[in-house]
Backbone and ligand atoms as CSV (ligand in chain L), in Angstrom:
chain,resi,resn,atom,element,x,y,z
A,1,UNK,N,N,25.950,56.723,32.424
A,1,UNK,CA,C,24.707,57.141,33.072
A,1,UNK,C,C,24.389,56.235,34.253
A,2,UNK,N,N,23.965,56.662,35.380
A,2,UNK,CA,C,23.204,56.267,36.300
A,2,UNK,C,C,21.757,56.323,36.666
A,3,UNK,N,N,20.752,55.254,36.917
A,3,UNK,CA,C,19.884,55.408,37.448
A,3,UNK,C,C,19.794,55.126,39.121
A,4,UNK,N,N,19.219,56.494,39.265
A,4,UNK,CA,C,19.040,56.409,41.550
A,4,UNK,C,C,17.406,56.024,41.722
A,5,UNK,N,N,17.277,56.137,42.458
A,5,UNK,CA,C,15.730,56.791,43.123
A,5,UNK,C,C,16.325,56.772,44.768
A,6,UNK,N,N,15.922,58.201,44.766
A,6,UNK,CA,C,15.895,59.276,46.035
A,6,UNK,C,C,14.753,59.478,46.639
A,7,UNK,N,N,14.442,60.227,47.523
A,7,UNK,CA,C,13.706,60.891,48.401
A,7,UNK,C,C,14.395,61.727,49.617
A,8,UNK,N,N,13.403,62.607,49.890
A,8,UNK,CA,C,14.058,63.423,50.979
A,8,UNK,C,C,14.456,62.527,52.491
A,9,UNK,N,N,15.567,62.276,52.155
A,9,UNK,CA,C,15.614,61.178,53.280
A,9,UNK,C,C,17.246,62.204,54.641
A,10,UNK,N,N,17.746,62.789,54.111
A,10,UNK,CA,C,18.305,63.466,55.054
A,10,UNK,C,C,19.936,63.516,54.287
A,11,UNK,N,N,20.024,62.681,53.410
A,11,UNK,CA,C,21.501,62.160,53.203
A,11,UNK,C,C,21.765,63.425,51.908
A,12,UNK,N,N,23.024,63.776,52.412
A,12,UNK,CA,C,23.568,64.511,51.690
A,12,UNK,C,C,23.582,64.386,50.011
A,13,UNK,N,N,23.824,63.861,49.327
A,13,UNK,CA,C,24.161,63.471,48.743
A,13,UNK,C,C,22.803,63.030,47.989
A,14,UNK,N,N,21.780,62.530,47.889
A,14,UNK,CA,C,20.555,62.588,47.894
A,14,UNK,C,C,19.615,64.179,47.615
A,15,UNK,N,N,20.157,64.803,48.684
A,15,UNK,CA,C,19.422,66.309,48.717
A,15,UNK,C,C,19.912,67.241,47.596
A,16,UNK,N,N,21.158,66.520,47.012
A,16,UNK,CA,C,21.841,66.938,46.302
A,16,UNK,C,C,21.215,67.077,44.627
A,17,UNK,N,N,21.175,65.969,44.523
A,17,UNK,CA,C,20.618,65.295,43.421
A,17,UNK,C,C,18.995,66.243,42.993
A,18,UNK,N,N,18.215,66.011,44.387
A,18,UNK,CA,C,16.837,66.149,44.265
A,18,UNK,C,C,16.994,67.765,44.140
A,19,UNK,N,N,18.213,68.716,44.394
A,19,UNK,CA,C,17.964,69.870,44.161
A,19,UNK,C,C,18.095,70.532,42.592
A,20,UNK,N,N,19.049,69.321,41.906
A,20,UNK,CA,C,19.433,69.213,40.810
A,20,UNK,C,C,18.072,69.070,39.750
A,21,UNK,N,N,17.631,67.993,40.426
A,21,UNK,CA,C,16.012,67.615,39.233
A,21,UNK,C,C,15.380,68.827,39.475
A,22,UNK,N,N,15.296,69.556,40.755
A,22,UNK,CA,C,14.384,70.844,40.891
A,22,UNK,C,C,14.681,71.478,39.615
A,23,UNK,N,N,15.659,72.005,39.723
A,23,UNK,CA,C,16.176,72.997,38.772
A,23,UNK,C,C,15.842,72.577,37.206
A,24,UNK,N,N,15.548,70.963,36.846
A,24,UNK,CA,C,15.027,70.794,35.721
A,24,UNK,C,C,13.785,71.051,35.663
A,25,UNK,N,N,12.919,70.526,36.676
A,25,UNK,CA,C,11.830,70.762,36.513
A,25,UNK,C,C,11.322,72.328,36.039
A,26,UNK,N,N,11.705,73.148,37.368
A,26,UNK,CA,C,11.601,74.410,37.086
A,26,UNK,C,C,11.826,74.834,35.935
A,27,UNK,N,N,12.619,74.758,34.793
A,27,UNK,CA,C,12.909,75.218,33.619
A,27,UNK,C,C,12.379,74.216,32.313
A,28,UNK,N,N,11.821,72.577,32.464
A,28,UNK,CA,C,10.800,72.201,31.798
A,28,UNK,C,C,9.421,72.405,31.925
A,29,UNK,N,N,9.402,72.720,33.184
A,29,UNK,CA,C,7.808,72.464,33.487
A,29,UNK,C,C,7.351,74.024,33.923
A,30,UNK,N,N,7.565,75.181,33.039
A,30,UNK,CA,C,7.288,76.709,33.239
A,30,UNK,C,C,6.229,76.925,33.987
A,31,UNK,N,N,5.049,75.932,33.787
A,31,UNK,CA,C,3.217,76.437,34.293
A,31,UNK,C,C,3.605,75.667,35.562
A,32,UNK,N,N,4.127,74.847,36.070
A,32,UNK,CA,C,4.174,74.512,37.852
A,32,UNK,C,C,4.798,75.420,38.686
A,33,UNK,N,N,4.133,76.105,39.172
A,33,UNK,CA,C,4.956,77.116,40.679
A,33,UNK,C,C,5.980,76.250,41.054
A,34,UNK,N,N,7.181,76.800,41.128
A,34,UNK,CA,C,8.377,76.383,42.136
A,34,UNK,C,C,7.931,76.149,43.402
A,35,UNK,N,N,7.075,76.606,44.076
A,35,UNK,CA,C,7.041,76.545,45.317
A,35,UNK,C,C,6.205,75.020,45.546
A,36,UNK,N,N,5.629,74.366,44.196
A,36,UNK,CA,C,4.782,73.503,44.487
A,36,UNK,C,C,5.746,72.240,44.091
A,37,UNK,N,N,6.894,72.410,43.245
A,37,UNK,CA,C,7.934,71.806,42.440
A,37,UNK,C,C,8.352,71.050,43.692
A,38,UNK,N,N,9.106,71.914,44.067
A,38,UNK,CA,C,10.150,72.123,45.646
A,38,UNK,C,C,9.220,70.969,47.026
A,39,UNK,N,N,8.049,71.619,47.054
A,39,UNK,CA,C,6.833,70.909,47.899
A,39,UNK,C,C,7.173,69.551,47.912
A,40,UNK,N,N,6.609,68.874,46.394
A,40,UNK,CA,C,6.092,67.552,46.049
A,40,UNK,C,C,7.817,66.777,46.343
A,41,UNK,N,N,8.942,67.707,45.539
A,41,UNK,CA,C,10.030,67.003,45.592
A,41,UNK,C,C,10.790,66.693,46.743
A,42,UNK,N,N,10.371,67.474,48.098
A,42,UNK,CA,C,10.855,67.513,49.641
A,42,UNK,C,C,9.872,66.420,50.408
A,43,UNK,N,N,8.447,66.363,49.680
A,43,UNK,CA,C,7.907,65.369,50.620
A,43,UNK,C,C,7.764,64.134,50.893
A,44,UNK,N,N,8.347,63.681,51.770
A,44,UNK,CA,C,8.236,61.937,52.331
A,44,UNK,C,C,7.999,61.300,51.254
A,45,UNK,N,N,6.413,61.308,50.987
A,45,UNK,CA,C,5.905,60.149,50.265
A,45,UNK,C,C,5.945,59.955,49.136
A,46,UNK,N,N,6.795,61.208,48.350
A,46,UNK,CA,C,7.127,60.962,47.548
A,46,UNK,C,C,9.024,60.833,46.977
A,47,UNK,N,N,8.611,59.928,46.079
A,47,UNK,CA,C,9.947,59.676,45.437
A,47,UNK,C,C,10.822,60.042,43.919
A,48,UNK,N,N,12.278,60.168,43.794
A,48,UNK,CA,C,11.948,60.383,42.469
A,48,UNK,C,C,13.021,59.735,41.559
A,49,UNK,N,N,12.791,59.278,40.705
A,49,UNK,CA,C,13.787,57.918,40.398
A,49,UNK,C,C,14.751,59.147,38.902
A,50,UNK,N,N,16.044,59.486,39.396
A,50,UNK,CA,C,17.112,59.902,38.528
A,50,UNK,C,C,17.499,59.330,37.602
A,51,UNK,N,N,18.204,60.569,36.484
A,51,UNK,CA,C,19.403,59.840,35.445
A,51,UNK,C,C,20.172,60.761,35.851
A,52,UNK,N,N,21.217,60.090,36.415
A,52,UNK,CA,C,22.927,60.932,36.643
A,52,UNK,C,C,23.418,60.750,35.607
A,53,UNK,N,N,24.434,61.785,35.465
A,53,UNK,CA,C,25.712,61.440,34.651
A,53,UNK,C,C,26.798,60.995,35.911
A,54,UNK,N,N,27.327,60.072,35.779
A,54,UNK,CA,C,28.187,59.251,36.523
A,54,UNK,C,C,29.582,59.835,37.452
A,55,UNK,N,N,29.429,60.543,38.228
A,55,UNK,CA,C,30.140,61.002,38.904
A,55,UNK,C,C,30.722,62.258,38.554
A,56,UNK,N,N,29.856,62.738,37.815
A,56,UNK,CA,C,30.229,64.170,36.987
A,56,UNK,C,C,29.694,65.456,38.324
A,57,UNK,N,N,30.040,66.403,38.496
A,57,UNK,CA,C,29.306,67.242,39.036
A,57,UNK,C,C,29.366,69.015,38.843
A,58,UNK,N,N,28.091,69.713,39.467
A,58,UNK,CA,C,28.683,71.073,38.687
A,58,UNK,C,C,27.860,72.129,39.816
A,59,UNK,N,N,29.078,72.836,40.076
A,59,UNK,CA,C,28.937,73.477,41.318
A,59,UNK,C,C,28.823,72.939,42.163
A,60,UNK,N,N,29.211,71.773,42.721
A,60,UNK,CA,C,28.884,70.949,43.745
A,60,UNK,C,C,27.208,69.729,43.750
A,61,UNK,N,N,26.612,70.409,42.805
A,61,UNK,CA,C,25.381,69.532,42.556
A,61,UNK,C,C,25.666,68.169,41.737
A,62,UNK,N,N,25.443,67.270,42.194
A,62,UNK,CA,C,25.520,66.158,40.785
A,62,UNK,C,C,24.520,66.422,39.760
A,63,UNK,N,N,25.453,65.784,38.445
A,63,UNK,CA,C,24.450,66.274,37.505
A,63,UNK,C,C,23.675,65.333,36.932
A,64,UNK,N,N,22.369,66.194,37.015
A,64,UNK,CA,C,21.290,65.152,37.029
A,64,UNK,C,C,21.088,65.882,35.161
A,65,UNK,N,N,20.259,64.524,34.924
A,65,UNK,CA,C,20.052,64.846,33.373
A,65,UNK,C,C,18.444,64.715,33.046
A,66,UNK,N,N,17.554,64.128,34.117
A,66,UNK,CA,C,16.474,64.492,33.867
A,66,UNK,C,C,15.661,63.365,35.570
A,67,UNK,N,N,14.559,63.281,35.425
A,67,UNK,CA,C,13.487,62.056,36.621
A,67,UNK,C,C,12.438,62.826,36.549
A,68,UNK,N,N,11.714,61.377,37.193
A,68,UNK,CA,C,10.331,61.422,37.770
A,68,UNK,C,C,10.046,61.622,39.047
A,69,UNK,N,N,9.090,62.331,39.615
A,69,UNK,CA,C,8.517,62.197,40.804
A,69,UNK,C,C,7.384,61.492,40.903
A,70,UNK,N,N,7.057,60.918,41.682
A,70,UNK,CA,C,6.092,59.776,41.966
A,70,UNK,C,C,5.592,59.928,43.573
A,71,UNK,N,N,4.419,59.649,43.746
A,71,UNK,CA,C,3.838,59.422,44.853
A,71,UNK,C,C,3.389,58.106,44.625
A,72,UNK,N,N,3.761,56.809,45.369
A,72,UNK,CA,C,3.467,55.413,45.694
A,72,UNK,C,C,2.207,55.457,46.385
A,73,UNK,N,N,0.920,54.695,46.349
A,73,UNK,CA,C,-0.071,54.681,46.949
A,73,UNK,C,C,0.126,53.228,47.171
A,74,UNK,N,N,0.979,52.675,48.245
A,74,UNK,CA,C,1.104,50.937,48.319
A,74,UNK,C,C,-0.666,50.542,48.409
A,75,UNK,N,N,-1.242,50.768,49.361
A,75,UNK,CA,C,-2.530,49.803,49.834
A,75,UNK,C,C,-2.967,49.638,48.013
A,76,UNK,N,N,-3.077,50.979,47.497
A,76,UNK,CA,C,-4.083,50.556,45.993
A,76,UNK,C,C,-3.161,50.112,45.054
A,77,UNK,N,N,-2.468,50.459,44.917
A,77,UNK,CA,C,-1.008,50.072,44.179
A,77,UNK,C,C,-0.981,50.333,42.866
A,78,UNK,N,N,-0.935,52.249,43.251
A,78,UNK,CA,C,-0.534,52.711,42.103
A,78,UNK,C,C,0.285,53.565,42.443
A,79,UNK,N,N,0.668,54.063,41.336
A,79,UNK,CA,C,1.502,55.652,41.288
A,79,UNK,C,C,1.232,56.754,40.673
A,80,UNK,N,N,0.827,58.203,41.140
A,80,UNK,CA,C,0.811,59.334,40.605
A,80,UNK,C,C,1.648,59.630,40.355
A,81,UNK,N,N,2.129,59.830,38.946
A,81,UNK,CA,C,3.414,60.356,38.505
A,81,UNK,C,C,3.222,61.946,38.274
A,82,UNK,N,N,3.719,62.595,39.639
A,82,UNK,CA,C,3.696,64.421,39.666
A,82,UNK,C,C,4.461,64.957,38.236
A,83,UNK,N,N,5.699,64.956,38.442
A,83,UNK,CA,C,6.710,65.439,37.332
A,83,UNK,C,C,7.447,64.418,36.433
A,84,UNK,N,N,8.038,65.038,35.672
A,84,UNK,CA,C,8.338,64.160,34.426
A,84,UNK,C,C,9.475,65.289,33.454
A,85,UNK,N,N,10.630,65.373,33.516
A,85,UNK,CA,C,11.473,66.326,32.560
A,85,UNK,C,C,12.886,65.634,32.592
A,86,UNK,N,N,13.398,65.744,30.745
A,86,UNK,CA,C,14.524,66.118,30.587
A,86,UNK,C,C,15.367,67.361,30.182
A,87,UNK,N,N,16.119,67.048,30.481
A,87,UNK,CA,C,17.331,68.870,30.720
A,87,UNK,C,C,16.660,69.173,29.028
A,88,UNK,N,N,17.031,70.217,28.669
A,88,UNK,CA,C,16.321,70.832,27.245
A,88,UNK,C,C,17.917,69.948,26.336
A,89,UNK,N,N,19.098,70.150,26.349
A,89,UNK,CA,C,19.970,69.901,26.030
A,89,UNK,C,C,20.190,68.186,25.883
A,90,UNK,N,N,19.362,67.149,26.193
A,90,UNK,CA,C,19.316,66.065,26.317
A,90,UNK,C,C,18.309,65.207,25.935
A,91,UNK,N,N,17.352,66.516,25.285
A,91,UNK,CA,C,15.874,65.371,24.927
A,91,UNK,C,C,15.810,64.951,23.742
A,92,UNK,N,N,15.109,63.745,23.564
A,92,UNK,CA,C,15.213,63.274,22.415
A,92,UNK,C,C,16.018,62.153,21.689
A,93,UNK,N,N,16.634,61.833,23.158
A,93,UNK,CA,C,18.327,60.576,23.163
A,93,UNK,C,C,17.496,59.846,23.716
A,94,UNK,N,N,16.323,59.392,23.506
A,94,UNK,CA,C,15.842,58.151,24.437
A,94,UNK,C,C,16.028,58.248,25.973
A,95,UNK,N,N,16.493,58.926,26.577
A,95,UNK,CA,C,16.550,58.949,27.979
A,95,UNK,C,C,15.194,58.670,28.817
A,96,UNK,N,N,14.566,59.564,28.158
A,96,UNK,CA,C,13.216,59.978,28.511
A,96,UNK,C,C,12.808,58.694,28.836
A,97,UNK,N,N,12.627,57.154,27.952
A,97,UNK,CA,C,12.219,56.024,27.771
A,97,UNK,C,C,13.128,55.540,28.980
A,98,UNK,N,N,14.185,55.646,28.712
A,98,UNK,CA,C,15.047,54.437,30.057
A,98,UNK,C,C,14.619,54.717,31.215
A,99,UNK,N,N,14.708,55.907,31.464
A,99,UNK,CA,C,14.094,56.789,32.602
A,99,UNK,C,C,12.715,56.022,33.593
A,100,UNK,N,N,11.597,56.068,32.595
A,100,UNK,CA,C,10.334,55.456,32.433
A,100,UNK,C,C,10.564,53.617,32.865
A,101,UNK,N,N,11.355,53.519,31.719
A,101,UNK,CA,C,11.393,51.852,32.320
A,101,UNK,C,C,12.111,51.556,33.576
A,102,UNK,N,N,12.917,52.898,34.316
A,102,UNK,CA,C,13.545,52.140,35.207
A,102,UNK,C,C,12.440,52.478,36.392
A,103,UNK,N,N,11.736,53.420,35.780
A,103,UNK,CA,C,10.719,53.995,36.821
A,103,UNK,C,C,9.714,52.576,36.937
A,104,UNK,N,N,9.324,51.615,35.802
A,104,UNK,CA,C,8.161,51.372,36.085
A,104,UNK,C,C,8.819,49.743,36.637
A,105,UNK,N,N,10.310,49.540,36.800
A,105,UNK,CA,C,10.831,48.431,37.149
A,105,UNK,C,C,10.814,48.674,39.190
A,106,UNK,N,N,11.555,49.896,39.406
A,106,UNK,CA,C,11.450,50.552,40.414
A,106,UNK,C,C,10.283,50.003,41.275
A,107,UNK,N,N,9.103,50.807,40.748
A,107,UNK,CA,C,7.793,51.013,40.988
A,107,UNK,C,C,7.070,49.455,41.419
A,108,UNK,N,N,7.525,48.270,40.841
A,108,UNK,CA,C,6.724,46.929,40.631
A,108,UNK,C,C,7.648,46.344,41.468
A,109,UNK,N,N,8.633,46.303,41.650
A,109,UNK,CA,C,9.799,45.518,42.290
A,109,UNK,C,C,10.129,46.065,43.943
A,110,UNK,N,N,9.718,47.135,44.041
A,110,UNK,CA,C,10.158,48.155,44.962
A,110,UNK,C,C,8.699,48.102,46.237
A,111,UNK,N,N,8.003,49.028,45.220
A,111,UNK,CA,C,6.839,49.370,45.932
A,111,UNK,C,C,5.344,48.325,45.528
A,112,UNK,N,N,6.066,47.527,44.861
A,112,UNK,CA,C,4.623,46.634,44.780
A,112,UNK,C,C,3.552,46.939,43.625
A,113,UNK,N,N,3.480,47.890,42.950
A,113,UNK,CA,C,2.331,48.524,42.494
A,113,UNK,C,C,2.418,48.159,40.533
A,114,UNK,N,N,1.037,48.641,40.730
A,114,UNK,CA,C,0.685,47.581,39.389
A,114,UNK,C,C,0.383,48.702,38.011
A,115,UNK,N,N,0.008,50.009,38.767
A,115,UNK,CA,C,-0.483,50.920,37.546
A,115,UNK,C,C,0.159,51.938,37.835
A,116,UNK,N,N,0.344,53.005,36.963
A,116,UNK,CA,C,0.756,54.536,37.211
A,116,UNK,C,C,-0.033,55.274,36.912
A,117,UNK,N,N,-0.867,56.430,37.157
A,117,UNK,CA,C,-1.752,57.633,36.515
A,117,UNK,C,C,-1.120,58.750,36.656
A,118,UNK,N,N,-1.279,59.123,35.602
A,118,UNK,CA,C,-0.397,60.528,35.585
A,118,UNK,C,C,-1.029,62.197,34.690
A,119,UNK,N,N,-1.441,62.901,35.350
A,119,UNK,CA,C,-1.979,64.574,34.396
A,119,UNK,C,C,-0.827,64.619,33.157
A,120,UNK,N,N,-1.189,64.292,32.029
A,120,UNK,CA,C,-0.480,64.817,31.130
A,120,UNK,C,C,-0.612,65.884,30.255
A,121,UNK,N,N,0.221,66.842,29.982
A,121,UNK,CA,C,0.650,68.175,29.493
A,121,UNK,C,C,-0.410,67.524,28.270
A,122,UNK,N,N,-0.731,68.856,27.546
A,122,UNK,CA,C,-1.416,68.440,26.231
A,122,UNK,C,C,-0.003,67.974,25.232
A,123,UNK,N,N,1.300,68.504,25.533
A,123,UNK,CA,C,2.410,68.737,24.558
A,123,UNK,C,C,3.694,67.150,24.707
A,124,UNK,N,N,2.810,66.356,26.193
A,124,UNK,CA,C,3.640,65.346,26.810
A,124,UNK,C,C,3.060,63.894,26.285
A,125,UNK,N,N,1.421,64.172,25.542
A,125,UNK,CA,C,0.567,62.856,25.678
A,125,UNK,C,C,1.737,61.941,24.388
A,126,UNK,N,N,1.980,62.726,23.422
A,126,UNK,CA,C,3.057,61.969,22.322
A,126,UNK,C,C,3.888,61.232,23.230
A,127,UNK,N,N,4.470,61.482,23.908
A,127,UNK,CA,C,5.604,60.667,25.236
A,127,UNK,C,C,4.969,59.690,25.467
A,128,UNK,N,N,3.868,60.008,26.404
A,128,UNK,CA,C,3.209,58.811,26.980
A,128,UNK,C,C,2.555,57.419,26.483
A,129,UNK,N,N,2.136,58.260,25.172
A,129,UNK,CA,C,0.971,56.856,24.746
A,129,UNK,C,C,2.572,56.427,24.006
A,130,UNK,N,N,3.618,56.942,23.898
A,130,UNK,CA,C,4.697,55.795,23.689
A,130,UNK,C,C,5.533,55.075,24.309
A,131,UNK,N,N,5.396,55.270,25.715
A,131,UNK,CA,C,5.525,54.491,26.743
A,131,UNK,C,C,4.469,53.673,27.506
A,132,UNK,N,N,3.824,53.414,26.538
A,132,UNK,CA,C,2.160,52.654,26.645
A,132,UNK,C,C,1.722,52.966,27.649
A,133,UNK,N,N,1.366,54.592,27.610
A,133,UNK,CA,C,0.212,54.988,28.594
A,133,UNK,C,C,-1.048,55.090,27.811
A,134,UNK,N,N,-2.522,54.948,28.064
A,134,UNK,CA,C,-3.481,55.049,27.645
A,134,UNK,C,C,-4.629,56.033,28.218
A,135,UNK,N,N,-5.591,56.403,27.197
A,135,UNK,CA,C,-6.491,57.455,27.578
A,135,UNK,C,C,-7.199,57.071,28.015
A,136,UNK,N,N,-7.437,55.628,28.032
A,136,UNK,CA,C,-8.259,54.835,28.569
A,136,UNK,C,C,-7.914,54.993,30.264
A,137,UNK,N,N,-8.555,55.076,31.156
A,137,UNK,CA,C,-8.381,54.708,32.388
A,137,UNK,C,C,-9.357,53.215,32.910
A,138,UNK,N,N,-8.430,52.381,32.882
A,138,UNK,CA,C,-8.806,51.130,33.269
A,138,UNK,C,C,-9.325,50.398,34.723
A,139,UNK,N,N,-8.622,51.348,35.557
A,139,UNK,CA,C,-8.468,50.991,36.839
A,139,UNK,C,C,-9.751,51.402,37.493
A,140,UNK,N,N,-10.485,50.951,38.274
A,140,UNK,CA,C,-11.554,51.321,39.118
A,140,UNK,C,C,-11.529,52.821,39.496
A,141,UNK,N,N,-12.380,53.998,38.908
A,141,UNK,CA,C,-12.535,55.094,39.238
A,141,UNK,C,C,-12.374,54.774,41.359
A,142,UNK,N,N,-12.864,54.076,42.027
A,142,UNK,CA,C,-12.762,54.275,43.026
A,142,UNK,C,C,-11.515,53.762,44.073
A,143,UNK,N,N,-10.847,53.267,42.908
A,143,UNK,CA,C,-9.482,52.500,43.247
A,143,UNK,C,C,-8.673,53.918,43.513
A,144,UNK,N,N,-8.487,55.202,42.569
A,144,UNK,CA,C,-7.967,56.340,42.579
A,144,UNK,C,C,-8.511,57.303,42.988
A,145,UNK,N,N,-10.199,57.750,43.128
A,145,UNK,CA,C,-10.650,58.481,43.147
A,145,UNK,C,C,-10.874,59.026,44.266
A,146,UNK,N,N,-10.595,60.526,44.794
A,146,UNK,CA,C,-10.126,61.055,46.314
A,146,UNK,C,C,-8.611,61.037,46.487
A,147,UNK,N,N,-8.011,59.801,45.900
A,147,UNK,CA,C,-6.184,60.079,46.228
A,147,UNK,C,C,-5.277,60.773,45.279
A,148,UNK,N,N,-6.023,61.319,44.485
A,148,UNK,CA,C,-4.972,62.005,43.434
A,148,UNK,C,C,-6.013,63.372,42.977
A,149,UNK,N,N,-5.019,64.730,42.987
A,149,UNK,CA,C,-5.994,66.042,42.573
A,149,UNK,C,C,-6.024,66.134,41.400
A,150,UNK,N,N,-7.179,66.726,40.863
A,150,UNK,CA,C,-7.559,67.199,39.754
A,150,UNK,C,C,-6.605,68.358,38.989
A,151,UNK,N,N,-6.565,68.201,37.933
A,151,UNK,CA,C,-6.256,69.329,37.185
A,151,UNK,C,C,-6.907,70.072,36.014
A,152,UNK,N,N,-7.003,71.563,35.655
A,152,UNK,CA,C,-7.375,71.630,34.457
A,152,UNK,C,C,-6.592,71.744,33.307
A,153,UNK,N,N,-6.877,71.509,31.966
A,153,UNK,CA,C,-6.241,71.263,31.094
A,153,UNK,C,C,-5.210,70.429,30.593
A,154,UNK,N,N,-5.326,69.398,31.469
A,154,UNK,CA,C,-4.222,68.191,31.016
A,154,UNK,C,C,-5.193,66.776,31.275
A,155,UNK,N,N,-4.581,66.055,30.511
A,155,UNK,CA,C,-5.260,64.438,30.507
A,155,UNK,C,C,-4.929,63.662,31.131
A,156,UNK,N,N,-5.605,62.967,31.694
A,156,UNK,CA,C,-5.583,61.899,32.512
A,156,UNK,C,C,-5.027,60.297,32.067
A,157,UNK,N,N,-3.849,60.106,32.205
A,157,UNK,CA,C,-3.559,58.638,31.370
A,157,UNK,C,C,-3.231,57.626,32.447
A,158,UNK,N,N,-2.887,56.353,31.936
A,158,UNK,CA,C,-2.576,55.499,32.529
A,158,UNK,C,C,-2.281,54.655,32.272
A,159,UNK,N,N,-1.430,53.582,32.858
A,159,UNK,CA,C,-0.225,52.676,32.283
A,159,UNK,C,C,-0.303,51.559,33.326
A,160,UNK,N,N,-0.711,49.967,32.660
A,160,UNK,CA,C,-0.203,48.916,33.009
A,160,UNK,C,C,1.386,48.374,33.650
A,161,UNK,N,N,1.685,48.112,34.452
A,161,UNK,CA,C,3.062,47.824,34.786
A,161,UNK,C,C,2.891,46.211,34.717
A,162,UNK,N,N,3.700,45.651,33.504
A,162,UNK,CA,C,3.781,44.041,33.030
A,162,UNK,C,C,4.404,43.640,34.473
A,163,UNK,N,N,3.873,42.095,34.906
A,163,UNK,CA,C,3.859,41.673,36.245
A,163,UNK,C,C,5.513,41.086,36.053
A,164,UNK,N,N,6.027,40.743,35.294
A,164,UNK,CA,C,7.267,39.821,34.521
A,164,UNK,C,C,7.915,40.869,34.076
A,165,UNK,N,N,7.380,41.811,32.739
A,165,UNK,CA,C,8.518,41.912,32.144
A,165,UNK,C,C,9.952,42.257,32.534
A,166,UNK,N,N,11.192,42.423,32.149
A,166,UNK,CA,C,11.860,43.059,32.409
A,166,UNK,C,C,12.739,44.461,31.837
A,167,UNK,N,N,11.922,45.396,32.446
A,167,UNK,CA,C,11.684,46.282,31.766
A,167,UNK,C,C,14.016,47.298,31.347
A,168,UNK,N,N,14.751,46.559,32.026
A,168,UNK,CA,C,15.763,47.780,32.134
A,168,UNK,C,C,17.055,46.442,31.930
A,169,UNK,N,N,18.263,46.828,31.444
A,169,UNK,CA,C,19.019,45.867,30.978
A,169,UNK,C,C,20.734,45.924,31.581
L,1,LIG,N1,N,5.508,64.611,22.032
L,1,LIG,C1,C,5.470,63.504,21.240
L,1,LIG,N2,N,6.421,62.568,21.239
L,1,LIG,C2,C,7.472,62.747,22.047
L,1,LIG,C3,C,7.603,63.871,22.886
L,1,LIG,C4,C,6.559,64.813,22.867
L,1,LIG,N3,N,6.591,65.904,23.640
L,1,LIG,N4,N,8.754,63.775,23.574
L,1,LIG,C5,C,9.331,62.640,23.163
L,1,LIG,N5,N,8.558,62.030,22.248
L,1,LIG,C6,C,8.796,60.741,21.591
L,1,LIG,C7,C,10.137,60.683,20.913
L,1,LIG,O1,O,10.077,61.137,19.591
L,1,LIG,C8,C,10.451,59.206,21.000
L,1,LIG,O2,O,9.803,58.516,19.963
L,1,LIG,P1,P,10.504,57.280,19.202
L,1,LIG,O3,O,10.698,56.249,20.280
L,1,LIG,O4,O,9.524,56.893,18.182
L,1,LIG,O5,O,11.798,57.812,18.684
L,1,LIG,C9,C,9.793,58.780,22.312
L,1,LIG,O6,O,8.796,59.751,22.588
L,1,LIG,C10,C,10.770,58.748,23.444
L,1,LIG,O7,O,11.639,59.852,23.373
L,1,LIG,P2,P,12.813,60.089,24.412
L,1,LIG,O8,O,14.008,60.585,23.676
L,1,LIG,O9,O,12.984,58.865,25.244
L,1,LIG,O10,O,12.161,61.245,25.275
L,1,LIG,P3,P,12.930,62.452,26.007
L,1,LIG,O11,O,14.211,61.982,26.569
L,1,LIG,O12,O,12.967,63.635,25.131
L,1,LIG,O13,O,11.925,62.738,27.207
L,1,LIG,C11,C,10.141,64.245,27.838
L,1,LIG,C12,C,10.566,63.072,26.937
L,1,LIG,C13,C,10.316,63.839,29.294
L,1,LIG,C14,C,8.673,64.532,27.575
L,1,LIG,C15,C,11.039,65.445,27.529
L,1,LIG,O14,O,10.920,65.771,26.169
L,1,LIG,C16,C,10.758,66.686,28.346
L,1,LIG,O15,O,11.322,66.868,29.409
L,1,LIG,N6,N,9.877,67.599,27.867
L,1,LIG,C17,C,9.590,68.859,28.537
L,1,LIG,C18,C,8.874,68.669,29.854
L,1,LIG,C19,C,7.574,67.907,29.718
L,1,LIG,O16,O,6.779,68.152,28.849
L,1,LIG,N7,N,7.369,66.949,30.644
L,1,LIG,C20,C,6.149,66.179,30.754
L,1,LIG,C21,C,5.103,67.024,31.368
L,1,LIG,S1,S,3.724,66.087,31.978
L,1,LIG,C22,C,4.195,65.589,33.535
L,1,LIG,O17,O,5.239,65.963,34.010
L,1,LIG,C23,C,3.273,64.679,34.327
């Protein structure tokens, strides 16, 4: 296995990948329009940190086995975590977790940032509060509030990123 983090940056090989997570998303995440999938995963500011299988590929796509999309807010220094899926055929191997830690190593090392908030599925919060996200929102309502949209029917969580730990091995 490989962990990347991509963005629409022009490189082949990259566009590749990110068309690959589309296609997960689209088929984990049924209630998100494709067209909004496709959106978040093409735009600049956001990023999305992969699990490859290691030089495997299919149809020409590398095969991706699941990621996150993230929007970095450096000045406040957090992250909206948009999407979140593994392939249906792969969940449940812990991926999901490595995934997360490489995301939140990424995220602190990379982009600086200290928290993540993320809309969680009513069916995703089991995931989260085990990747020590909390219902609690800790962070200054005005630290986030205006930079991230609302949703209905999903919860609002959020996650400490340890200043030290080391989260990936
Ligand atoms: N509800 C409760 N607990 C869960 C769930 C869940 N839906 N999914 C995994 N877990 C638990 C596992 O049992 C495991 O617990 P353990 O450590 O005690 O054994 C722990 O969480 C980690 O499991 P992993 O195997 O690392 O998780 P997985 O690789 O399956 O990835 C994920 C989890 C991403 C939620 C995956 O199941 C998935 O893609 N689901 C469908 C799409 C989805 O719901 N995505 C999140 C939507 S919300 C959003 O995108 C912002």
């Amino acid at each position: 296995l490989k962990f990347v983090c991509y963005s629409n940056d022009g490189v082949d090989d990259h566009m590749m990948c990110l068309i690959g997570l589309k296609n997960i998303f689209a088929r984990q995440l049924p209630n998100m329009p494709k067209e909004y999938i496709v959106r978040l995963l093409m735009d600049r500011k956001h990023k999305s940190v992969m699990v490859l299988r290691k030089n495997e590929v299919e149809g020409g796509i590398p095969l991706v086995v699941g990621g996150i999309t993230y929007r970095p807010y450096h000045r406040q220094r957090f992250g909206e975590i948009a999407f979140c899926a593994i392939s249906a055929d792969e969940q449940v191997k812990g991926y999901g977790t490595r995934l997360m830690n490489h995301l939140k190593e990424h995220a602190r090392d990379v982009d600086g940032l200290t928290h993540f908030l993320t809309y969680a599925d009513n069916n995703a919060v089991g995931y989260f509060l085990k990747q020590s996200f909390t219902k609690e929102i800790y962070l200054e309502k005005d630290v986030w509030h205006g930079y991230i949209k609302d949703y209905d029917g999903v919860l609002l969580m959020e996650c400490r990123i340890d200043p030290k730990l080391k989260y990936t091995n």
